[in-house]
C-alpha positions as CSV (number, residue, x, y, z in Angstrom):
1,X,10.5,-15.1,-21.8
2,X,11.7,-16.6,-18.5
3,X,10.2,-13.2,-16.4
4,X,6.9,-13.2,-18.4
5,X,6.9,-17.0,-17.2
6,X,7.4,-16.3,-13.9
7,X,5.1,-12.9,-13.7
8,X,2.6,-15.4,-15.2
9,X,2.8,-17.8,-12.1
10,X,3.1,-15.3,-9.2
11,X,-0.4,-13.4,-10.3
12,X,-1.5,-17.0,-10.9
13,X,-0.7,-17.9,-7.2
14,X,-1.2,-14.9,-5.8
15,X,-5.4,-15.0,-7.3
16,X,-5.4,-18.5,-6.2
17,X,-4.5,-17.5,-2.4
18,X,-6.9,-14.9,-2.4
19,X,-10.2,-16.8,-3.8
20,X,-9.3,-20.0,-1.8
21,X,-11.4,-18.9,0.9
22,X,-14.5,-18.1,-1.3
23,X,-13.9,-21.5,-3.7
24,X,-13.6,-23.9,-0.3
25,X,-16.2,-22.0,1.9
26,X,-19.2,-20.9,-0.9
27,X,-22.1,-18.8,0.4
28,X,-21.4,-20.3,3.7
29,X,-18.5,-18.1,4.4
30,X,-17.7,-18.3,8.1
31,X,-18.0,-14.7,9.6
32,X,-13.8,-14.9,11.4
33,X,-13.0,-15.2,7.4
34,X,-15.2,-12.1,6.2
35,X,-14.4,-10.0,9.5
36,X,-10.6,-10.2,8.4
37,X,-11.3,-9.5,4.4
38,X,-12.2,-6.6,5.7
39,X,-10.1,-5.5,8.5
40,X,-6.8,-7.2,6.8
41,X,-6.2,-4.3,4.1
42,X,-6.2,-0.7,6.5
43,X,-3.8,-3.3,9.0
44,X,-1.8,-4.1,5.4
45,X,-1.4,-0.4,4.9
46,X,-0.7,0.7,8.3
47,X,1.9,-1.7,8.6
48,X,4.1,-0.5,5.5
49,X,3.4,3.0,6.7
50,X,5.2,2.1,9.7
51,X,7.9,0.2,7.8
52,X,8.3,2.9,5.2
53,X,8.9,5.6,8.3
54,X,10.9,3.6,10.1
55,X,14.3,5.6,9.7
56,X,13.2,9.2,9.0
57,X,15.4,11.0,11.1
58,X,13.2,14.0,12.9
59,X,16.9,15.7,14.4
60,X,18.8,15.9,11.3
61,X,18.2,17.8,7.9
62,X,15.6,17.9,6.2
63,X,13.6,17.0,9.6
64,X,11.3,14.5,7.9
65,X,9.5,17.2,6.2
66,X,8.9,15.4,2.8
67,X,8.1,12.4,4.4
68,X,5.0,14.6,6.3
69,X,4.1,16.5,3.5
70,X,4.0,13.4,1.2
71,X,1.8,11.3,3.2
72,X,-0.5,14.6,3.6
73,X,-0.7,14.8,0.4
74,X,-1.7,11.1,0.1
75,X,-4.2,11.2,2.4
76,X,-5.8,14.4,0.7
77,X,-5.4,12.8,-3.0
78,X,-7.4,9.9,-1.3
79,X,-9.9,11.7,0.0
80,X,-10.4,14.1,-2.9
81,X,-10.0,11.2,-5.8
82,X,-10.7,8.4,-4.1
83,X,-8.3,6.5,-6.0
84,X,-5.8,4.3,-4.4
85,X,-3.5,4.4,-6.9
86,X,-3.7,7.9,-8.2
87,X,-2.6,8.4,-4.6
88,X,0.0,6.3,-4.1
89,X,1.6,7.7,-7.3
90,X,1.3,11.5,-7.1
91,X,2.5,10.6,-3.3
92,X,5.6,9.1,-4.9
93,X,5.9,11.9,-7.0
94,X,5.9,14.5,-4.7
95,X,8.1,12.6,-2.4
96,X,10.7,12.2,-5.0
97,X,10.6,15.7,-6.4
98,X,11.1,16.8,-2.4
99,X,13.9,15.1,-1.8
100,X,15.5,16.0,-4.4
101,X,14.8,19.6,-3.8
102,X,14.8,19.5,0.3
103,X,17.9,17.5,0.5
């Protein structure tokens, strides 16, 4: 009960922080606030990107090769599907399955 609880506050806060902006500002949106709702997100993503490839060893076995051909197939998934999450997953997916083959 305690975790449904506390799931129940963070998606509570977490919708909260992210229609402040529109509930304070309205129509009259200022253009700073829009410009980074839409630049925010691809920064977001680049960002863990960088954080998740962080300590991918290119001189030692298995030479970040399922790290590569993970976030290939990502970014193909995306562009074929056009589904951020269908990408993400079958990206997990094949990452796991290649480590656990490659390594």
């Amino acid at each position: 009960m305690k975790a449904a609880i506390l799931i129940g506050v963070m998606a509570v806060a977490t919708m909260l922080l992210r229609f402040l902006p529109f509930i304070v500002f309205g129509k009259d949106t200022p253009g700073y606030i829009s410009y980074l709702g839409r630049v925010l997100p691809q920064a977001i993503i680049g960002l863990l990107v960088i954080y998740c490839l962080r300590d991918v060893s290119l001189l030692e076995q298995p030479y970040g090769v399922p790290e590569l051909i993970a976030g290939a197939f990502v970014v193909v998934m995306q562009a074929w599907k056009r589904n951020a999450v269908v990408s993400i997953l079958t990206g997990t997916v094949v990452y796991m399955l290649l480590i656990r083959v490659l390594a």
